[in-house]
Steps between C-alpha positions, in 0.01 A plus 500: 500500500549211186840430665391474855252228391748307212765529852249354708427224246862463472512392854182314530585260217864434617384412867194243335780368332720436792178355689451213210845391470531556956153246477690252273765458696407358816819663723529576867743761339181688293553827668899488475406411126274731416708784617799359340287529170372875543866604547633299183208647266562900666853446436399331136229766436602835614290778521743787266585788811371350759538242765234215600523341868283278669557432866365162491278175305264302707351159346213343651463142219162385691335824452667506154599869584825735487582859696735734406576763795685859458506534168708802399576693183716795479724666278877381530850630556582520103219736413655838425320802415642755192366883556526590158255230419133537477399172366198358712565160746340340763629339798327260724461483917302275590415300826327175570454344809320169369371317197378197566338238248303264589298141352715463177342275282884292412312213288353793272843628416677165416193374321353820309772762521259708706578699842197448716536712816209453809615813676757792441546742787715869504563647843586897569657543153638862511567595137724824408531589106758755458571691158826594506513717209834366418725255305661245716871428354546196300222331604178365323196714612273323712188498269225342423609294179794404726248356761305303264809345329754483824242405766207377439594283212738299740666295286409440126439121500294529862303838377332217183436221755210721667195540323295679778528635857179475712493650859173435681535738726706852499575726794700800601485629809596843651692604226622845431632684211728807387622658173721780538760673319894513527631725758151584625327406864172608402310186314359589156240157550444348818255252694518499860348124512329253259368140476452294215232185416505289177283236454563179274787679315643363172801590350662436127869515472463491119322860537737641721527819258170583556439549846094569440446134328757289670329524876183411554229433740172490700515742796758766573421764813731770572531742849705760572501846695725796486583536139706774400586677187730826350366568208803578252518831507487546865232701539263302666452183721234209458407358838285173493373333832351168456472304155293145471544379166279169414506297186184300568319810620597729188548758701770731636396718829708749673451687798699815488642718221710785534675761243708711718698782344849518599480875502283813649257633244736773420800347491387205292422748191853631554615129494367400172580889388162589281141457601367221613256339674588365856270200582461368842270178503393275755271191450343329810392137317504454098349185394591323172233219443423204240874582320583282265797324568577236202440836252753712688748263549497271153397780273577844682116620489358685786175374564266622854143488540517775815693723676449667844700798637364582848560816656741658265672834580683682256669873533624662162680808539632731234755790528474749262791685598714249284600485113198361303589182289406547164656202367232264706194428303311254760240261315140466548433179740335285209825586247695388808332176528504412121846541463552243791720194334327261701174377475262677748096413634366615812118476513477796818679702738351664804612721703344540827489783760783656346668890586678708232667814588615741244759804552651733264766734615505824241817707465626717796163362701566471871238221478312249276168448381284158581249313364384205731280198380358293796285167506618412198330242372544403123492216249667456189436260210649343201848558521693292235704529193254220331491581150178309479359796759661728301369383189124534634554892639556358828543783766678521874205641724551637826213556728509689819447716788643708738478776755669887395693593740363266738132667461326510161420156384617484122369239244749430197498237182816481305550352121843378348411394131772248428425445129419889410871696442312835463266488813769588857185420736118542571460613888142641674410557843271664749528680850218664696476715831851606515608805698733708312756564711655121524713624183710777725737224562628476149404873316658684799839414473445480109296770330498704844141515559326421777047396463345696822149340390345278234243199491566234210134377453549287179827342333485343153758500241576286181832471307602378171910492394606428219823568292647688825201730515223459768151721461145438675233652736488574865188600723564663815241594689638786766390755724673811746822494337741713704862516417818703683796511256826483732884639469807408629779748651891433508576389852189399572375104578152599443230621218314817528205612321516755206179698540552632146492201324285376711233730433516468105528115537110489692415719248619309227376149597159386484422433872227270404395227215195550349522893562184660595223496259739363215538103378738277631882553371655172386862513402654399212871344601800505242855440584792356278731248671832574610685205364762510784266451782268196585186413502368609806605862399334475149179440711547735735549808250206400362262539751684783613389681166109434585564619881660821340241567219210386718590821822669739225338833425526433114238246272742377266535135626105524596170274351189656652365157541421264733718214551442167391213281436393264216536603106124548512500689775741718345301533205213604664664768743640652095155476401314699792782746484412538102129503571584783793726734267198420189197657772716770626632596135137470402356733842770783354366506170125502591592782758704706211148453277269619806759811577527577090099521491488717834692766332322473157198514706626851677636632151128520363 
């Protein structure tokens, strides 16, 4: 992208040249002139590989302006591809139909060494980056050094006479753009149409090595629609619709996001050849608001006050049926995000009305398990690498909620430590009035059971990780528990029901939570991480362990106590239950005393 904008300076800064020296010289002839000059300095100043025409120069000396129409650069005759090399290069197609400059400032320029430029317009440029992926024979590669010292330096003693380059006004318009690879139709970048507005621009030559502090100015808006991308390893395609980029605003908005898989869910596990996930993501609007331009650009830090991600939709899919990569050891999201190289602040992100599907596909299953999240609505806080945050135990916090399967509203809170190594995450949450059998989507095609009945009444669980081992409590409240345990047969599409199993299984679980005429079970959870999975699966084992030990027929994951409450509260429930055990301890003894005298009594 550098050398599309040093190119387009390149031919900016030749054609204000032309204008002031067309201005001085008061000719009938300007236009003859002027075209006379853009041949000489193409034929002076080639571009290496590639040919430069312009189909013609139009001066107009009242309005102090110049056109140049059908401007074309392509590669030439001499280039000449080897096979046998793989050495990277780029060659250049472009199209132009105008440029046009307008209100030249000449008296600036003789006076102050200064380029003043009203008005500089860029009709229907269509762009087309190829990377070749070779070495073109005896000839200098067209790179970016070469620019900077070939082209835009012009001439050695004219590059020192200008000491700045101010355009008052900037515009592209309809403008496309495509980046693709040699011997491939398919583009690997591509943008369908944008326009481009700059504002009061300023521009050093002295800086010209440093892109970032050379240009400056005081409004710059971008459009475009219809941005494509292949990611590199071709698994996947990012679709973007429309894109409004403001400087004065701070803010970036676009209105549709897509991640579309290049392969079916089964096929793209075979692509990549290990397990994976397959993520298919679509974004309706995501908002990027109060960024801080003069940060990112000057000094590479990524500062934004809010972020909005309407209706987001996202589809992970796992098969199991492929090899499991045990070299992959994914990091927590806050390890991620302090091991960013650049500097990185965003006050909040909030996701609203989102939908997350989950599906796992287990070995020689006809069919996979889901797990759907709907009305998603979540907000997340803190996220930086700011050692100062770090410093003072600063934490990422997530707060949300959500609907199970579309049914059981679900409330969740979810702490990152950033400063503490030994603590993975802190995560609590809370569901009530849930019927049981909105989990048959997922633990039929997974564990192969199937709930006939049950009645969630209460939720609540709390979780502590640390050093890749999670433990806490879980209080589910549960009545009329009814399970049918299923098998599968060979050359058959369906499940049937093992009445066997079936049987023991009622009889083993606890079809209700508190059971009759005991306390209220509350689970003690315990799982130890699997370093080769992420985070959402070292969560998700976890609760799995209270679900398991709070139904289960055994009491060794089991507190008879109720859940939750204050420390005093706690205290006091430990203290009645002392108080009960002292008067019922003490009742046994005083009725051992009154039995021993009964029998002394029938002894005499």
């Amino acid at each position: 992208m550098k050398k599309f904008v040093k190119v387009s300076l390149w031919i900016i800064g030749v054609l204000a040249l032309f204008l002031v020296v067309a201005v001085s010289v008061l000719d009938k002839k300007a236009d003859t002139i002027a075209q006379k000059m853009v041949n000489d300095f193409l034929s002076e100043h080639p571009l290496p590989h590639h040919e430069v025409t312009v189909g013609s120069v139009n001066v107009n000396l009242p309005a102090r302006a110049v056109s140049l129409n059908e401007l074309k650069i392509f590669p030439d005759n001499t280039v000449s591809l080897q096979s046998d090399s793989l050495e990277n290069h780029n060659l250049l197609n472009v199209q132009i139909s105008e440029i046009e400059i307008r209100g030249v400032k000449v008296w600036k320029f003789f006076r102050k060494k200064i380029i003043d430029v009203g008005k500089i317009t860029i009709e229907n440029p269509d762009f087309t980056l190829t990377l070749s992926g070779k070495t073109i024979k005896n000839k200098e590669k067209l790179s970016t050094s070469y620019i900077q010292r070939k082209i835009l330096s012009v001439d050695s003693s004219e590059a020192e006479k200008i000491n700045v380059v101010i355009v008052n006004k900037f515009r592209i318009n309809n403008g496309s753009l495509k980046i693709l690879k040699h011997a491939e139709s398919k583009p690997e970048f591509e943008v369908e149409e944008y326009s481009v507005f700059i504002k009061k621009a300023q521009f050093d030559p002295d800086k010209i090595d440093d892109l970032e502090t050379a240009i400056s100015f005081k409004e710059a808006r971008l459009l475009a629609k219809g941005g494509t991308i292949q990611t590199r390893d071709g698994l996947n395609t990012i679709y973007a619709g429309m894109l409004a980029v403001s400087y004065a605003d701070a803010s970036i908005i676009l209105d549709t996001l897509r991640i579309i898989p290049n392969y079916s869910k089964v096929e793209y596990g075979r692509a990549v050849g290990k397990q994976t996930e397959r993520f298919a993501i679509g974004i309706d609007k995501l908002e990027v608001l109060d960024v801080n331009w003069n940060e990112m650009i000057t000094n590479d830090k990524y500062m934004i006050r809010y972020v909005a991600i309407h209706k987001p939709y996202l589809n992970i899919f796992r098969d199991h049926n492929m090899p499991f990569d045990t070299t992959n050891f994914p990091q927590l999201p806050q390890e991620s995000i302090k091991e960013l190289k650049s500097y990185l602040k965003i006050d909040s992100v909030r996701v609203i009305n989102g939908y997350l599907e989950y599906e796992e596909l287990l070995k020689e299953a006809d069919k996979a398990g889901k797990v759907v999240l709907s009305q998603l609505n979540a907000t997340c806080y803190s996220i930086t690498n700011d050692s100062a945050v770090i410093n003072n135990n600063g934490s990422i916090v997530v707060k949300g909620d959500f609907e199970l399967f579309g049914k059981a509203p679900v409330q969740i809170e979810i702490k990152l430590p950033l400063n503490d190594e030994n603590t993975d995450y802190i995560l609590s949450g809370s569901m009530k009035d849930a019927d049981m059998k909105i989990f048959n989507p997922y633990i039929e095609h997974t564990i192969m059971v199937v709930i006939d009945s049950g009645n969630i009444k209460q939720l609540q669980f709390e979780v502590f990780a640390a050093n890749d081992t999670a433990s806490g409590n879980m209080h589910l409240l549960y009545d009329d528990l009814k399970i049918t345990v299923l098998k599968s047969k060979k050359n058959e599409d369906f499940l049937k029901k093992n009445k066997f199993l079936s049987f023991v299984g009622n009889a083993a679980v606890r079809n209700q939570n508190p059971p009759k005429g005991k306390p209220e079970r509350v689970a003690e959870m315990f799982f130890e991480r699997n370093r080769n999975k992420a985070l959402f699966n070292y969560m998700i084992k976890t609760l799995v362990t209270g679900f398991i030990a709070t139904i289960g027929p055994t009491d060794k994951h089991i507190r008879h106590e109720v859940y939750g409450g204050s420390t005093q509260q706690k205290r006091d429930r430990k203290q009645i239950q002392k108080e009960q055990k002292q008067e019922k301890n003490q009742s046994k003894r005083e009725q051992k005393k009154e039995d021993r005298n009964k029998r002394r009594s029938e002894r005499r």
